[in-house]
C-alpha positions as CSV (number, residue, x, y, z in Angstrom):
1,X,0.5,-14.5,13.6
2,X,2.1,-11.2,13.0
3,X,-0.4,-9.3,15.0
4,X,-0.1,-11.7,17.6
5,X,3.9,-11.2,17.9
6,X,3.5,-7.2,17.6
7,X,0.6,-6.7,19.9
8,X,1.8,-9.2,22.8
9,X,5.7,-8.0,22.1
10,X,4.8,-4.5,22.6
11,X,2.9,-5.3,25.5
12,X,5.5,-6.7,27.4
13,X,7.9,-4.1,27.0
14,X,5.4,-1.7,28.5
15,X,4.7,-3.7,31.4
16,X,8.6,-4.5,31.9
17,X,9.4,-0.9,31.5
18,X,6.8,-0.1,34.0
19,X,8.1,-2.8,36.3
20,X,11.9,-1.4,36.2
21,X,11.2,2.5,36.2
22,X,8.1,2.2,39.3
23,X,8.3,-1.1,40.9
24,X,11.7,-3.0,40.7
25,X,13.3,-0.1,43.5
26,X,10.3,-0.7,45.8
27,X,9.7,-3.7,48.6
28,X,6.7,-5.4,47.7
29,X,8.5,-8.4,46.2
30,X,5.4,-10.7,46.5
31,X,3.3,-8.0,44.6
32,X,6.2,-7.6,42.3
33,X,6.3,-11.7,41.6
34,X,2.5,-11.9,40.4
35,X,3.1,-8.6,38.2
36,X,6.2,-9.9,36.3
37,X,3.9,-13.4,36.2
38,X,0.5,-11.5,35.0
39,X,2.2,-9.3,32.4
40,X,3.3,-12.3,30.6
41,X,0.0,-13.8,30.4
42,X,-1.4,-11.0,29.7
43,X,0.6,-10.4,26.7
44,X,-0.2,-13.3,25.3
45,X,-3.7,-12.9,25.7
46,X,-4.6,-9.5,24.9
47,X,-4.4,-10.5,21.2
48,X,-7.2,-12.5,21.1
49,X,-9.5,-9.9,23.0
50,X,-11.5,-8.0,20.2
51,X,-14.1,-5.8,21.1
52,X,-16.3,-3.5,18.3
53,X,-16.9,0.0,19.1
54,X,-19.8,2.0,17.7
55,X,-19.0,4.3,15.5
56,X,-21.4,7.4,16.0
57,X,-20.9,7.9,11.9
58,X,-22.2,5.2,9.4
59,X,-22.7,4.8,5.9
60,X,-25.9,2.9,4.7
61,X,-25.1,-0.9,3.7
62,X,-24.9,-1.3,0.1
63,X,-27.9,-3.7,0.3
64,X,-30.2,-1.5,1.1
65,X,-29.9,0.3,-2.7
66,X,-33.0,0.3,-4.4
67,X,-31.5,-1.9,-7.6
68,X,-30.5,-4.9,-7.8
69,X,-27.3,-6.8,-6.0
70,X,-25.4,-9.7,-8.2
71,X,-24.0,-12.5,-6.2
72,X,-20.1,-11.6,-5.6
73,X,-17.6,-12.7,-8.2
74,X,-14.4,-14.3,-6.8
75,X,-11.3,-13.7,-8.0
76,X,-8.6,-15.4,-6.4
77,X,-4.4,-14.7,-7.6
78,X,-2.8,-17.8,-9.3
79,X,-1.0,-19.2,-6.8
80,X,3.2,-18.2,-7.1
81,X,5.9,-20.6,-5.0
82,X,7.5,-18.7,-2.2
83,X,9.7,-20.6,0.3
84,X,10.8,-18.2,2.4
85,X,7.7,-19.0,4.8
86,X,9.3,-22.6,4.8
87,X,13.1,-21.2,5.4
88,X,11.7,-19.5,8.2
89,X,9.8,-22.5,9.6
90,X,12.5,-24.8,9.5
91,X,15.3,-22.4,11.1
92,X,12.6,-22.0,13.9
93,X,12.1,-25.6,14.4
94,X,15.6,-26.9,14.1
95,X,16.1,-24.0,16.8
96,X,12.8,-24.6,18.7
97,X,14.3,-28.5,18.9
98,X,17.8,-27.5,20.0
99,X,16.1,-25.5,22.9
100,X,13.7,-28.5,23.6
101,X,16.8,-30.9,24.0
102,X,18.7,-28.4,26.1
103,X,15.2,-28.0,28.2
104,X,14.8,-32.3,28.6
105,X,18.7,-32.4,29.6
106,X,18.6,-30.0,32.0
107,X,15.6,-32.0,33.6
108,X,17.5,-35.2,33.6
109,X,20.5,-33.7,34.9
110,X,18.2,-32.8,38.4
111,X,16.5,-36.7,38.2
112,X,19.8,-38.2,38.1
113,X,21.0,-35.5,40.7
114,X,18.2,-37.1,42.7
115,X,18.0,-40.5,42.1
116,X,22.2,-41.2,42.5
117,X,22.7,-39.4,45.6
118,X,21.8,-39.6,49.5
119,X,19.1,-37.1,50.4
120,X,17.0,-37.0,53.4
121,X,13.8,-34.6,54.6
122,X,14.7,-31.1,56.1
123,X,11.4,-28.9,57.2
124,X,9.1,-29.7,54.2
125,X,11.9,-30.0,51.5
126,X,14.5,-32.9,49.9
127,X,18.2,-32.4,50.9
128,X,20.0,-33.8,47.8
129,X,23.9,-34.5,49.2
130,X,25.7,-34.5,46.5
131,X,29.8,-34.9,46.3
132,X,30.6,-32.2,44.3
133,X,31.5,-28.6,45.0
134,X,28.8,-27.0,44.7
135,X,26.8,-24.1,46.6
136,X,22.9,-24.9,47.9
137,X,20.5,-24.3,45.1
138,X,16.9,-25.3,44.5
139,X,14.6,-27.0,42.5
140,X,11.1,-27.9,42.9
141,X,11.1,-28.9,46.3
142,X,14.8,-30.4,46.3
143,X,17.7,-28.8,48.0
144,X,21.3,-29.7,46.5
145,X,23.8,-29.2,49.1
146,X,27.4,-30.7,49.3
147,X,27.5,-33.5,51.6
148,X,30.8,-33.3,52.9
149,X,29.8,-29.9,54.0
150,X,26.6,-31.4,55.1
151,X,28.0,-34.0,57.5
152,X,30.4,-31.9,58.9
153,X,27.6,-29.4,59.9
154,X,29.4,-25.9,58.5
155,X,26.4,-25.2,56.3
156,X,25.3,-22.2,57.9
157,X,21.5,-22.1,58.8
158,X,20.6,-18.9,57.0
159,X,21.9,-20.6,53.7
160,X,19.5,-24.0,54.7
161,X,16.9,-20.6,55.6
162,X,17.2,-19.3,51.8
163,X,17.0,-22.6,50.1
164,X,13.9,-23.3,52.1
165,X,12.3,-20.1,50.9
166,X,12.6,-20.9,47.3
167,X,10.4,-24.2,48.3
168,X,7.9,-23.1,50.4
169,X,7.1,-19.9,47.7
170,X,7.6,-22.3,44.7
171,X,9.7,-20.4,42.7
172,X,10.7,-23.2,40.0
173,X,7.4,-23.4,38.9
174,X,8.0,-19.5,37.7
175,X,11.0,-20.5,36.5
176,X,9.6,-23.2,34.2
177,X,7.0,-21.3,33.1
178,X,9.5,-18.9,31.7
179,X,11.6,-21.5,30.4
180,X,9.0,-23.2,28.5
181,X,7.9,-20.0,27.1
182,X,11.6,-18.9,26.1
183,X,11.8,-22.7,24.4
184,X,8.5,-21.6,22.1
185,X,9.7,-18.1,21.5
186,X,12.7,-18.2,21.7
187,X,13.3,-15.2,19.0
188,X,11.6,-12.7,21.8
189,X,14.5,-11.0,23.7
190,X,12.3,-9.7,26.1
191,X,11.6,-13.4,27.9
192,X,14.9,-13.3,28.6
193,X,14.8,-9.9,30.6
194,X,11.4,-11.2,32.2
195,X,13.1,-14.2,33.2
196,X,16.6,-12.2,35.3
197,X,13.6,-10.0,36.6
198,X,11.6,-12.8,38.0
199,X,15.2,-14.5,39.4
200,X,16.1,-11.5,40.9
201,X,12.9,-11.1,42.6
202,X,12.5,-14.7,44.3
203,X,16.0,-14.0,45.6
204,X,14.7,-10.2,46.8
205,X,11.7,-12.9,48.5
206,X,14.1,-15.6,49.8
207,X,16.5,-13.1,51.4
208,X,13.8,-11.2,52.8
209,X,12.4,-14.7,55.0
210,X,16.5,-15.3,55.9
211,X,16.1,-11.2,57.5
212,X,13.0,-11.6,59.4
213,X,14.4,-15.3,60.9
214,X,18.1,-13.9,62.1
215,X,17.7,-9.7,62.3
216,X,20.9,-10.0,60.9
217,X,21.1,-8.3,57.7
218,X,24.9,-6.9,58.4
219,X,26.3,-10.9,59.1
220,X,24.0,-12.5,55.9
221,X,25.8,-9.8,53.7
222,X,28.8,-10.7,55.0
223,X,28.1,-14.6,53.9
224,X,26.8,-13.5,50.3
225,X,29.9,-11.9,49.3
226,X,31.7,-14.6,50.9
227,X,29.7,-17.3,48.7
228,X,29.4,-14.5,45.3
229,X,32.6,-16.2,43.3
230,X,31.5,-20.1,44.6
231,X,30.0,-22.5,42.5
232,X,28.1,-22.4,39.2
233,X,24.6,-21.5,38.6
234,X,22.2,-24.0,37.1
235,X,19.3,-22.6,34.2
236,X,16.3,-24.2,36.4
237,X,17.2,-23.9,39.4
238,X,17.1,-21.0,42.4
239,X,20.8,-20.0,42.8
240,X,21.9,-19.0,46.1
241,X,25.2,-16.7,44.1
242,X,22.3,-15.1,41.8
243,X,23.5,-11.4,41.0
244,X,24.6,-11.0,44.5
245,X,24.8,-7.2,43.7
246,X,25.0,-3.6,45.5
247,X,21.1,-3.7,44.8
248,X,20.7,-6.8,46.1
249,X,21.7,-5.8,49.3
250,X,20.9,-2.8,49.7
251,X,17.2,-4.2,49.7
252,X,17.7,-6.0,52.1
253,X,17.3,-2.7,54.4
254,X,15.3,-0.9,52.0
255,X,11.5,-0.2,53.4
256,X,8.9,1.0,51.3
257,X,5.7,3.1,52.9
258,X,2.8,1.3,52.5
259,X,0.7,4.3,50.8
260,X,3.3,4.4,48.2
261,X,3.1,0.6,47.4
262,X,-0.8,1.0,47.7
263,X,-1.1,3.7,45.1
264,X,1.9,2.1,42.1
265,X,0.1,-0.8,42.4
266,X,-3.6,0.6,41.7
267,X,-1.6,2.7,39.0
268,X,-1.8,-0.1,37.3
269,X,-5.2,-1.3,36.3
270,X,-5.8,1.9,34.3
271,X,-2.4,1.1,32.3
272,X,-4.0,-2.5,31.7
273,X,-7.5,-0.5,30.6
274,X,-5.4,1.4,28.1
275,X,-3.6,-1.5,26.7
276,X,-7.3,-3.3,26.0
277,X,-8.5,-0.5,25.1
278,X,-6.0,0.4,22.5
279,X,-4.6,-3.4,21.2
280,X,-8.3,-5.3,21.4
281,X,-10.8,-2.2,19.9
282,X,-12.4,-3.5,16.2
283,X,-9.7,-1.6,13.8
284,X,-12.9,-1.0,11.8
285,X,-13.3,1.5,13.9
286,X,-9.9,2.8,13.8
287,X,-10.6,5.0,10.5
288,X,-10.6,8.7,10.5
289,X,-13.5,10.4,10.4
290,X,-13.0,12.3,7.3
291,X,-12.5,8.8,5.7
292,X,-15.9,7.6,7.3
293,X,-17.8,10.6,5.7
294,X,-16.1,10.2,2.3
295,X,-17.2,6.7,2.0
296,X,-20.7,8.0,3.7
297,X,-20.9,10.5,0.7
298,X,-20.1,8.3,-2.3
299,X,-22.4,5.8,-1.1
300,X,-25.1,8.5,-0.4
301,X,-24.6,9.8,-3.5
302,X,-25.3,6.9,-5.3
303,X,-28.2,6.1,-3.6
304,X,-29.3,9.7,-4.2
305,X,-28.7,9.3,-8.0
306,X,-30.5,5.8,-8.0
307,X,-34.0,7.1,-6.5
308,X,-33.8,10.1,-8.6
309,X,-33.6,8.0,-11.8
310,X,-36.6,5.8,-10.8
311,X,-38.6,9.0,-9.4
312,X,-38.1,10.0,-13.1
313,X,-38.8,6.5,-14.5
314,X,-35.5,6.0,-16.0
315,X,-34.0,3.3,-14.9
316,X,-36.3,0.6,-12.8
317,X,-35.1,-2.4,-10.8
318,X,-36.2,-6.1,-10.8
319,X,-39.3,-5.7,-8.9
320,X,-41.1,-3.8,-11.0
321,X,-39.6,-5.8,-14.4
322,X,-42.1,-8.5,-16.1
323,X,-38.8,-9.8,-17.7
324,X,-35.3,-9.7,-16.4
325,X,-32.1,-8.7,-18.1
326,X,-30.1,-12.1,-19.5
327,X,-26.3,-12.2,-20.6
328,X,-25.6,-14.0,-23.5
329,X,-24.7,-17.3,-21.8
330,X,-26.3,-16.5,-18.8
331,X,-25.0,-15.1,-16.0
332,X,-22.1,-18.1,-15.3
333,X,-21.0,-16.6,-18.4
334,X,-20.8,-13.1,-17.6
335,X,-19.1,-14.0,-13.9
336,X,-16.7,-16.2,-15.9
337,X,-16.0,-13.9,-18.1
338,X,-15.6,-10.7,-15.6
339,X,-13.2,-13.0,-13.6
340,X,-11.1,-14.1,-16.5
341,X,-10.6,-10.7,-17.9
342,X,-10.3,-9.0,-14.6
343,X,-6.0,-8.4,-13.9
344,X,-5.1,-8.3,-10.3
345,X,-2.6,-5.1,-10.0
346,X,1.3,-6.0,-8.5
347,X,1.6,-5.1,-4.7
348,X,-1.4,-6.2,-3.3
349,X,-2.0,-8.6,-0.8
350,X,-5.3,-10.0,1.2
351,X,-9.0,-9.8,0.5
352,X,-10.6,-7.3,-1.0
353,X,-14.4,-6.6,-1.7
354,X,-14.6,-3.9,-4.3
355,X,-18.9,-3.2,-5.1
356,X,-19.1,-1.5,-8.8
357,X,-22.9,-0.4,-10.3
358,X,-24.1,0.0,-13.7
359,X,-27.0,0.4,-16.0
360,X,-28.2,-1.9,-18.4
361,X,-29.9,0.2,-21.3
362,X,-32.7,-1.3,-23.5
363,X,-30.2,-1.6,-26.6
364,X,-28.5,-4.0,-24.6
365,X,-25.4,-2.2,-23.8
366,X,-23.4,-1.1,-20.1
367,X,-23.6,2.5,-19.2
368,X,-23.6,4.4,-15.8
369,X,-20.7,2.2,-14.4
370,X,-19.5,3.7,-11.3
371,X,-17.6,2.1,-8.2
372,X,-19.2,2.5,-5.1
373,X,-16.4,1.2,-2.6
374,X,-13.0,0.1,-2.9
375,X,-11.1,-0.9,-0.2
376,X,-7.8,-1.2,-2.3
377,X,-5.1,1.4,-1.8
378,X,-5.5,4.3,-4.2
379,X,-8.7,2.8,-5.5
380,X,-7.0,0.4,-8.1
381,X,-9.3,-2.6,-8.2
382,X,-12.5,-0.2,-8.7
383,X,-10.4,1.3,-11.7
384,X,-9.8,-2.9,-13.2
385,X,-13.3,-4.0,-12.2
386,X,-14.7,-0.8,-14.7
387,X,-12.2,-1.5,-16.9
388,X,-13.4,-5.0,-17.4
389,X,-17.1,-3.8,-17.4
390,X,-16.3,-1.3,-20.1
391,X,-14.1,-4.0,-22.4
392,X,-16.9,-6.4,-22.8
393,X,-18.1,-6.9,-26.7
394,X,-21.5,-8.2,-25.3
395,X,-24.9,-7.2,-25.4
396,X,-27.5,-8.1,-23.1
397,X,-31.1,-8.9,-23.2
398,X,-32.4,-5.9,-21.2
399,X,-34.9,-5.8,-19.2
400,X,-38.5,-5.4,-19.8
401,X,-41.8,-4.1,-18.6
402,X,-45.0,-5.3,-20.5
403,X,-43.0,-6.0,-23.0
404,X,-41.4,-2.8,-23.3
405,X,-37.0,-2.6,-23.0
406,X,-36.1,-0.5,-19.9
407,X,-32.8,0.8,-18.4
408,X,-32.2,-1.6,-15.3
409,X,-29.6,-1.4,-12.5
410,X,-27.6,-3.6,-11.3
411,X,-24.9,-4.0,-8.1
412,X,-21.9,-6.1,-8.6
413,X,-19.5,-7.2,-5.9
414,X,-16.4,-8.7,-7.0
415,X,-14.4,-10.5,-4.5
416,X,-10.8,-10.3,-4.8
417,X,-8.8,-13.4,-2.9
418,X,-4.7,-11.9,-3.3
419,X,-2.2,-14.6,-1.4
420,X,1.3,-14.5,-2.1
């Protein structure tokens, strides 16, 4: 869940900062509308996009040592109470509830809009006359006008022009979108900025279809400001009085060449590339290389050491054994016992495979024990799993050959399960 939050949070405030410092100033609203609408979705996405890389570097797989490999022990952390996870649930469901109450009220405050007042068909949309004061605004494909206004015919047509815009382009359905998203996660700040961004822009779209009907930009100014201070604004719905700002108008008579436009927009795909690239790419992959040919060495070296002991007949694995090694108890014993010993150092947390080797000599006892990975930081399980190898009291039955004791080798992965 955390990667999720960090990899689609810091997506979105690239995008958004794109958006404001390259595309906000420019005219190409309707291009504009999809990117605000795509880099949300992409967000959201791009953390479940994983892709492996090969890495040109690669240490042989621990399976492939010429000795034998023990079935993993599993060691899981006693389990230990914490309720902050359920604090931090509850605050964000009592919120998350709050929100979803606010969200159904403002819904029912547009269906009783609807179903308690006059309204009548207007060019593919629903004119809602309702008594208040109120200026035009939109949802869905309902206009809310005043009806004394109305009937007495001084709504001027570019405001009816507006309105109509916001149907025909469907901008509630971006608006809902948003606020449905903002209801969910509601602790991201940066829906909030997506959401003025996205506002602003259907009003840069609606204002731009009441230009190209009148060719008046000077006189539809002048009926903005008039309307600015009028009226309330409603969450869902397209507000004519929406930051009526100085950059509000001034787009209105803003032109934008159409090489310009052409070349932010393709700008854009390799800025996508680069955020797959970097968010989605196996982090297995994301390890230096001097860490890659450290753990290549070790793991060489101990493959190294293994062949030369067999070369020189010292130590021999199971195929060539007429009689394996046994642990007193057998080896449920010797797993229990390596996983009850075994103490699971403070500040760790996650899964852990840590793969340790030694040599079982013909007297019965351990020698040899080395770790050959630990993923752990600073290498602190390998240091407890030999630790525990080294503690034990008992002797095995070695191996034999014709009845003959012989050094064996053994691998030993221990699994380590840590969950606070």
């Amino acid at each position: 869940m955390i990667d999720f939050l960090l990899k689609s949070t810091i997506s979105m405030a690239l995008l958004l900062a794109v958006y404001h410092l390259f595309l906000a100033k420019e005219k190409m609203h309707r291009f504009n509308r999809f990117y605000l609408l795509f880099s949300i979705a992409f967000s959201f996405l791009l953390p479940f996009v994983s892709f492996t890389i090969n890495s040109p570097v690669m240490a042989q797989p621990l399976n492939e040592l010429t000795t034998i490999l023990l079935a993993p022990a599993i060691i899981s952390a006693p389990n230990k109470t914490n309720y902050l996870p359920y604090i931090s649930w509850g605050i964000y469901g009592f919120v998350t509830l709050l929100l979803l109450l606010r969200f159904a009220v403002s819904l029912l405050h547009f269906k009783r809009q609807v179903n308690y007042n006059e309204h009548s068909n207007h060019k593919g949309a629903v004119l809602v006359l309702v008594n208040a004061n109120i200026l035009p605004h939109t949802f869905l494909n309902y206009i809310f006008i005043n009806k004394e206004e109305h009937d007495n015919q001084v709504i001027e047509d570019e405001l009816y022009t507006h309105e109509l815009a916001h149907v025909h382009q469907h901008h509630t359905v971006d608006v809902l979108f948003i606020e449905v998203l903002k209801t969910v996660f509601w602790f991201n700040p940066l829906l909030y900025f997506y959401k003025k961004a996205i506002q602003l822009n259907h009003e840069f779209l609606a204002d731009e279809t009441v230009v190209n009907a009148a060719h008046n930009v000077i006189t539809y100014q002048q009926l903005l400001l008039q309307k600015a201070t009028k009226g309330h604004t409603f969450a869902l719905a397209s507000n004519l009085n929406f930051a009526i700002t100085k950059k509000r108008l001034l787009m209105m008579t803003k032109t934008t060449p159409r090489l310009l436009a052409t070349i932010k927009q393709l700008a854009i795909v390799p800025l996508l590339a680069g955020l797959v690239l970097v968010s989605c790419a196996d982090e297995a992959n994301d390890v230096n290389e001097s860490a890659i040919k450290g753990r290549q060495a070790a793991v060489q070296n101990a493959i190294e050491d293994t062949n030369e002991n067999f070369r020189n007949g010292e130590i021999h694995n199971s195929a060539s054994l007429t009689k394996q090694p046994e642990y007193p108890g057998g080896m449920g014993a010797f797993y229990y016992n390596t996983m009850e010993n075994f103490k699971i150092p403070d500040g760790l947390n996650g899964n852990f495979r840590v793969y340790v080797s030694f040599v079982i000599e013909p007297d019965g006892t351990l020698s040899n024990a080395k770790v050959l990975r630990d993923p752990s930081k600073g290498g602190i399980l390998g240091t407890e799993a030999l630790r525990v190898l080294k503690s034990t009291g008992e002797k095995w039955l070695p191996g034999e050959i014709n009845g003959t004791p012989v050094r064996t080798s053994y691998n030993l992965p221990i699994t380590v399960n840590i969950v606070d």
